[in-house]
C-alpha positions as CSV (number, residue, x, y, z in Angstrom):
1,X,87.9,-1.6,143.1
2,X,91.5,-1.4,144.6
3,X,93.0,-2.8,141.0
4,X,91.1,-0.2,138.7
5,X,91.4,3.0,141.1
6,X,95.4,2.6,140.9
7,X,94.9,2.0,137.3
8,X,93.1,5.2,136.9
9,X,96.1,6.7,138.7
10,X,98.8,5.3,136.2
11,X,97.0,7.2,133.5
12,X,97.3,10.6,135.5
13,X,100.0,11.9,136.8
14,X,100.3,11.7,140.5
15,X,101.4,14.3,142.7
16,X,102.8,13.6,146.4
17,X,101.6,15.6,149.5
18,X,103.5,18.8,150.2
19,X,102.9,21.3,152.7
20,X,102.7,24.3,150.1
21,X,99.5,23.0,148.9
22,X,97.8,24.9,151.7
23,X,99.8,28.1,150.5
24,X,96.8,30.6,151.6
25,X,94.8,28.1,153.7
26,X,97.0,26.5,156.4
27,X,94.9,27.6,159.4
28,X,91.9,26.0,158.0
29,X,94.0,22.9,157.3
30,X,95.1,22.4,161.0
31,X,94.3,19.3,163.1
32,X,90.8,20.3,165.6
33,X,90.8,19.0,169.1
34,X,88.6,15.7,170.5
35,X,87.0,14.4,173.1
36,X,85.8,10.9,174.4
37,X,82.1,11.1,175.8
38,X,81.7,8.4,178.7
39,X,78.6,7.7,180.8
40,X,77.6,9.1,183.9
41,X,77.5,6.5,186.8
42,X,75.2,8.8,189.0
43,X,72.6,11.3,189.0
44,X,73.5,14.7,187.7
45,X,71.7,17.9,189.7
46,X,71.7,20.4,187.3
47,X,73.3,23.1,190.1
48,X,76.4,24.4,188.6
49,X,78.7,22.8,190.7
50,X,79.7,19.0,189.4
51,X,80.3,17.7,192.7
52,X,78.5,14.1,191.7
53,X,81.0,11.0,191.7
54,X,80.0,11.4,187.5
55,X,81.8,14.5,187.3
56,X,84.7,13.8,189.4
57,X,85.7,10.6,187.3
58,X,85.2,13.1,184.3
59,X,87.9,14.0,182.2
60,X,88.8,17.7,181.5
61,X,89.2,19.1,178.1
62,X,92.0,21.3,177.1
63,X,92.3,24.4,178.3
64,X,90.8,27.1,175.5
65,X,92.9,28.9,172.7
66,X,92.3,32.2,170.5
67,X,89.6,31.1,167.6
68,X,92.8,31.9,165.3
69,X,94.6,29.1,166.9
70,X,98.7,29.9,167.3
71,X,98.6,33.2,165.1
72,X,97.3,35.3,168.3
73,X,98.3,35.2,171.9
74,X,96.8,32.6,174.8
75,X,93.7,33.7,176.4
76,X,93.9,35.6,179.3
77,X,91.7,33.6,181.6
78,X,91.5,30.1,181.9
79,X,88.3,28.0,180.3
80,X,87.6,24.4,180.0
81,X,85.0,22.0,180.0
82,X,83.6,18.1,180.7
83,X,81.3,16.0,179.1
84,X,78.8,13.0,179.8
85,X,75.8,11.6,178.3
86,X,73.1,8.7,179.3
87,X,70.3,7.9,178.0
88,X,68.5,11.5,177.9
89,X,70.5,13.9,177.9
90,X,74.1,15.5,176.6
91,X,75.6,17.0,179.5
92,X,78.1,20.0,179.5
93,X,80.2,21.7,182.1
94,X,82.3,24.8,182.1
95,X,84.7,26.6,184.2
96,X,85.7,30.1,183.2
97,X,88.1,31.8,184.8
98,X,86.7,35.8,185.3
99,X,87.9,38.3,187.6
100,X,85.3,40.5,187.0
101,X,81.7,38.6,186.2
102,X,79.1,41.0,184.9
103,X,75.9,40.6,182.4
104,X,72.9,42.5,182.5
105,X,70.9,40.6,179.9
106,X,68.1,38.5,181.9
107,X,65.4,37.7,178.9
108,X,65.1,34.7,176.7
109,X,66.7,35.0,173.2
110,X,68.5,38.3,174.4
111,X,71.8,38.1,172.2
112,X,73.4,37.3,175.2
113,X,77.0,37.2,173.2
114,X,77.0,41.2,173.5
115,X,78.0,40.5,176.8
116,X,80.4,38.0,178.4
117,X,79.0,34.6,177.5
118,X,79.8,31.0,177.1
119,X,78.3,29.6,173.5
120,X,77.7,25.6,172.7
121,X,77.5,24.7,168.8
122,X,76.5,20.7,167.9
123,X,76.1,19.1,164.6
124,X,75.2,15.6,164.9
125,X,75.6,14.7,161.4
126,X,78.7,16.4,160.6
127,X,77.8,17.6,157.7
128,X,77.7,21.3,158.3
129,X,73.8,21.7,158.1
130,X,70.9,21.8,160.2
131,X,73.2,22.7,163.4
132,X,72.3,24.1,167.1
133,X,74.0,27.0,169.1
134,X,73.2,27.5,172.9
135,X,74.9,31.1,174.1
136,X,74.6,31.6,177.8
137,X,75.9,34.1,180.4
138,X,76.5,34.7,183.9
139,X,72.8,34.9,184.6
140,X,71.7,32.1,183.1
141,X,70.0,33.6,179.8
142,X,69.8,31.1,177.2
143,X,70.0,32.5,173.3
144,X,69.0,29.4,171.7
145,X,69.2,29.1,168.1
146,X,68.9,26.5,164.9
147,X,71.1,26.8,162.2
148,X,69.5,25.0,158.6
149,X,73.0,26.4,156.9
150,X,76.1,28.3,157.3
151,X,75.5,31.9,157.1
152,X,78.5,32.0,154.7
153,X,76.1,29.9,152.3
154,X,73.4,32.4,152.6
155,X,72.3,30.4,155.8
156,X,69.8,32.4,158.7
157,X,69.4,31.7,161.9
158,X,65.7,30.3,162.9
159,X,65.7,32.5,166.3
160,X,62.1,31.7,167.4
161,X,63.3,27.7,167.5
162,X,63.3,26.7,171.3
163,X,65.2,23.4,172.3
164,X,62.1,21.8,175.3
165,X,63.6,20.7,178.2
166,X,67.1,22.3,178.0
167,X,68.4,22.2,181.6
168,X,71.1,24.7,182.7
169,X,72.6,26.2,185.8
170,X,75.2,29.0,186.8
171,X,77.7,28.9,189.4
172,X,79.4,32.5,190.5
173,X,82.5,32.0,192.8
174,X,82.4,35.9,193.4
175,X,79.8,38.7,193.3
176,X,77.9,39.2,190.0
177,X,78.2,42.9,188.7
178,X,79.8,44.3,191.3
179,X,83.3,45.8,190.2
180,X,84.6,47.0,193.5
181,X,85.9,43.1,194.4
182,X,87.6,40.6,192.5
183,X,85.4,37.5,191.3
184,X,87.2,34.1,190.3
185,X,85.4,32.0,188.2
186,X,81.8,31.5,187.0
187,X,80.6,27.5,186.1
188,X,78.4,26.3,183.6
189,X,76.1,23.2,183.7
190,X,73.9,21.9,181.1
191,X,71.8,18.9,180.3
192,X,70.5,19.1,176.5
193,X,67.7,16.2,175.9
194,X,69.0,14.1,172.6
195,X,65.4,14.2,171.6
196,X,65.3,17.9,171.4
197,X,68.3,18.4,169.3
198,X,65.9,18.0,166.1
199,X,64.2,20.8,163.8
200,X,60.9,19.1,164.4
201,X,62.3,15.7,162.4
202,X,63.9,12.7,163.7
203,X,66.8,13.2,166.0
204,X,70.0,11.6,166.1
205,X,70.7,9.3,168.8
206,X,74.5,8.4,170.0
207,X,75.5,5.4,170.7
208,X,78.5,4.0,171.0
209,X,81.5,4.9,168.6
210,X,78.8,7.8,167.5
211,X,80.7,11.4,166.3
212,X,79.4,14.4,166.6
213,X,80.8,17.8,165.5
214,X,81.1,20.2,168.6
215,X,82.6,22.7,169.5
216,X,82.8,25.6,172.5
217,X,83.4,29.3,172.2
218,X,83.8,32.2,175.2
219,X,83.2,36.1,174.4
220,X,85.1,37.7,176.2
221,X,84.7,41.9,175.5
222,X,87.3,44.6,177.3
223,X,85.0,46.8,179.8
224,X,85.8,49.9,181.6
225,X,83.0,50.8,185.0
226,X,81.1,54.1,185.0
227,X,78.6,54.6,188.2
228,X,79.3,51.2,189.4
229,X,78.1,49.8,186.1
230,X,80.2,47.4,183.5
231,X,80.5,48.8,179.8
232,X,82.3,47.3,176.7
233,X,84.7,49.7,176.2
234,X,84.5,51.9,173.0
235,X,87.0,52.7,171.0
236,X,88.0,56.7,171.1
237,X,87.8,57.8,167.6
238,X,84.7,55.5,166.1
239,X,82.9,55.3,169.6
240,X,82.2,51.3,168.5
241,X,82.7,48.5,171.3
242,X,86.2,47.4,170.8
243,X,86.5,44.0,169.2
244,X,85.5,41.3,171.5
245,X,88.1,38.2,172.5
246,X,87.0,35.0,171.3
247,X,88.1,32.1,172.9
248,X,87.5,28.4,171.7
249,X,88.2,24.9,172.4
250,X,89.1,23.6,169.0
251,X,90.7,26.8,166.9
252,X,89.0,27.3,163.8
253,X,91.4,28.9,162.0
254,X,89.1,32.2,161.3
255,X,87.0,34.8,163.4
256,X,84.2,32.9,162.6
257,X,82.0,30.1,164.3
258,X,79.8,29.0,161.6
259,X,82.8,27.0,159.8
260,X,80.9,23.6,161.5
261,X,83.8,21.8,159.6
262,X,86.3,23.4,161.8
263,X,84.8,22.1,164.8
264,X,86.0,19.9,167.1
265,X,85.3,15.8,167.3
266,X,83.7,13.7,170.4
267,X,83.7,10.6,170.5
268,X,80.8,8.8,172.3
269,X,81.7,5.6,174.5
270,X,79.4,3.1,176.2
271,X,81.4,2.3,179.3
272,X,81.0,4.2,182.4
273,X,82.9,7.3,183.2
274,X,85.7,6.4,185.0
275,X,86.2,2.7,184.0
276,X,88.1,1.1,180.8
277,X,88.6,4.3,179.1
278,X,89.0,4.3,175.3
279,X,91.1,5.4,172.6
280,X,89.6,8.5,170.5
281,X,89.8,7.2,166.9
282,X,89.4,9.5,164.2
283,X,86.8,8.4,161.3
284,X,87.9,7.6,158.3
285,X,86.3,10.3,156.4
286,X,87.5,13.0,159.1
287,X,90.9,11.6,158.0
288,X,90.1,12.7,154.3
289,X,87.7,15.4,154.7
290,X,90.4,18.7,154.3
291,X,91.7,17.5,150.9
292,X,87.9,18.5,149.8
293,X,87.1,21.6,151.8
294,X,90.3,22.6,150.0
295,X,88.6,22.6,147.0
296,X,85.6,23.9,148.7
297,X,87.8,26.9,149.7
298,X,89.6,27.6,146.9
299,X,86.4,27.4,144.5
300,X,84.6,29.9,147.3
301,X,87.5,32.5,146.2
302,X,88.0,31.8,142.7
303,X,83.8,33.0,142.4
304,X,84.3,35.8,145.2
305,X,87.1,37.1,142.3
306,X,85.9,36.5,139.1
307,X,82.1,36.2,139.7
308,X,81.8,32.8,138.6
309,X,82.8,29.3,139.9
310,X,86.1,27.4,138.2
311,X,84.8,25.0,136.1
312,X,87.4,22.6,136.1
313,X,89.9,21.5,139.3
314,X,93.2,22.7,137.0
315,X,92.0,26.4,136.7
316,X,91.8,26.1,141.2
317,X,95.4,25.1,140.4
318,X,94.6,21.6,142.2
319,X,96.0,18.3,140.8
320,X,93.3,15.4,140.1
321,X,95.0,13.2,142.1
322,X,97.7,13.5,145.3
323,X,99.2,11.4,147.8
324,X,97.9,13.0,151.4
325,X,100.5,13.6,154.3
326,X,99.8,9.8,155.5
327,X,100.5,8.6,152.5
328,X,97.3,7.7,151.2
329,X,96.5,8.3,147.4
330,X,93.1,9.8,146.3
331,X,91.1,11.1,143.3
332,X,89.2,14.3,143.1
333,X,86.1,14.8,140.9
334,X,84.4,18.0,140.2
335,X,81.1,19.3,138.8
336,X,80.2,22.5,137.9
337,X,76.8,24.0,136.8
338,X,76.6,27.8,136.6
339,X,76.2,28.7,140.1
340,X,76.3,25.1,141.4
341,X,79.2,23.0,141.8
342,X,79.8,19.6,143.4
343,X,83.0,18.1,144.2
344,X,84.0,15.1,145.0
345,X,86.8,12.5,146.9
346,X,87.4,9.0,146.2
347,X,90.2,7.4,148.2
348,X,91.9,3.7,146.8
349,X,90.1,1.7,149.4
350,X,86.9,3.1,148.2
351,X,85.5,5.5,150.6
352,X,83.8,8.4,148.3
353,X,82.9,12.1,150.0
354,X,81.8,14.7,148.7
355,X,80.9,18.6,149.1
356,X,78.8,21.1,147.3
357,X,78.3,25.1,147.0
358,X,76.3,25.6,150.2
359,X,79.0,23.4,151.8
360,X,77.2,20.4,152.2
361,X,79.4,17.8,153.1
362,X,78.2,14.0,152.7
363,X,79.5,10.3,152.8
364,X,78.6,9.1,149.2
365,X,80.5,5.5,149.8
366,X,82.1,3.8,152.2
């Protein structure tokens, strides 16, 4: 396989990595965050506190940046987060920094993210579908939703799914909705049942060395107080909310969530939190994966411009074969049927990917 791939490469030309490739896209092209996944060695009280031995041995993730990564400013409050797992159950906790903690929204599957909230997204296959969003706030109202596809790919929400035996808690250091004091921090705490994490099919267990695609996001919306009430403030002229801040753990690059391939990486590991920690090592086909949401990309805005999809990878302006930034060489493939396209990766030690229309993204080959 190794002896005909490079063959196939003498008869192209070949074209080594540069950075102007990702002219237009650069933001989308940037490294995400990770995270290694221990498990607990005790108990864990749903409270919103984390004072178990579990969670003190727990690492903490890196502080949150602007969903736009380094082209905006650093958030203005502080939010990060830890993770463990057993047998049962994911488990999640926040801190968020807040100096004024307000929500008003008390009701199940209230869009709690027109308030200040704290959001959870999970793909456990990585491939971009059939994903899961938790949005919480200061309350405790849980907006729970299952996600078949991308809404960029014509994707909707199933709102009426409810995850069973979802456990959360809320911790308030400070006085909720009252803006005559300053508050300084609200916590988080969930435990999400593996089992539940399913659209009424099989689930997907981790074990250990498992990936999952996750990643964390904070709403953050500028208020003004009117008769001791909080208020998004509005903008003058349109009278709209102004624009809310989003805050993420692993930038994505775009105002938008629902890029799942922009999500951050955890790692799950088998040994106990707190004892022979591991390195996080990136998958092989994470390693490849941007060379062919590239395509992905630049086919999305070759149709959004001429109405069609390119039909071959030369009129994308894309080479059929590069050398990536670590070296590597690899060969691209691409498919095109009227409104359906399917493009494909094949590196020289034989690992094929690929990724359709609806952004689909699969492991064809390893």
């Amino acid at each position: 396989m190794r002896l005909s791939f490079l063959c196939v490469l003498l008869l192209i030309s070949t074209f080594g990595f540069s950075q102007k490739m990702w002219d237009g896209y650069k933001h989308l092209m940037s490294p995400v965050r990770n995270y290694v996944v221990y498990k607990t060695i005790s108990k864990i009280d749903i409270d919103g506190k984390a004072d178990e031995t579990s969670w003190q041995k727990a690492k903490w993730s890196e502080y949150f940046q602007d969903i736009e990564g380094d082209l905006k400013p650093e958030p203005t409050y502080r939010t990060r987060f830890k993770m463990l797992w057993d047998s049962y159950y994911l488990y999640i906790f926040a801190e968020l920094e807040e100096p004024h903690i307000w929500t008003y929204y008390n009701t199940h599957d209230q869009i709690v993210f027109r308030e200040n909230d704290f959001e959870i997204f999970i793909d456990p296959t990585r491939d971009t579908h059939n994903y899961f969003e938790f949005e919480l706030n200061a309350q405790n109202t849980l907006f729970d939703l299952f996600i078949p596809k991308p809404y960029r790919n014509g994707g909707r929400a199933v709102e009426d799914w409810n995850i069973k035996g979802f456990k959360s808690a809320v911790f308030v250091d400070g006085t909720l909705n009252n803006p005559d004091d300053i508050d300084k921090k609200w916590c988080v705490e969930v435990a999400i049942p593996f089992k539940s994490l399913t659209d009424y099919k099989e689930y997907v267990m981790p074990k250990n060395q498992s990936y999952w695609k996750v990643n964390f996001s904070r709403v953050q919306w500028n208020t003004e107080v009117a008769h001791g009430r909080y208020f998004r403030k509005k903008d003058k002229q349109t009278r709209k909310p102004v624009a809310a801040n989003n805050w993420v753990w692993s930038a994505q690059g775009v105002v938008n969530m629902h890029y799942p391939e922009r999500w951050g990486l955890v790692q799950f590991s088998s040994n106990k939190v707190g004892e022979s920690p591991v390195n996080f090592l990136m998958p092989n086909e994470e390693k490849f994966a941007k060379y062919l949401w590239f395509i992905y990309y630049k086919q999305q805005e070759y149709r959004k411009k001429t109405g069609n999809y390119a039909q071959t990878l030369s009129m994308l302006k894309i080479h059929q074969s590069t050398k990536t930034e670590s070296g590597a060489y690899i060969l691209y493939n691409m498919n095109v049927n009227g409104h359906i396209f399917t493009a494909t990766l094949k590196t020289e030690r034989g690992l094929k990917l690929s990724v359709n229309q609806d952004g689909l993204f699969e492991v064809v080959e390893k």
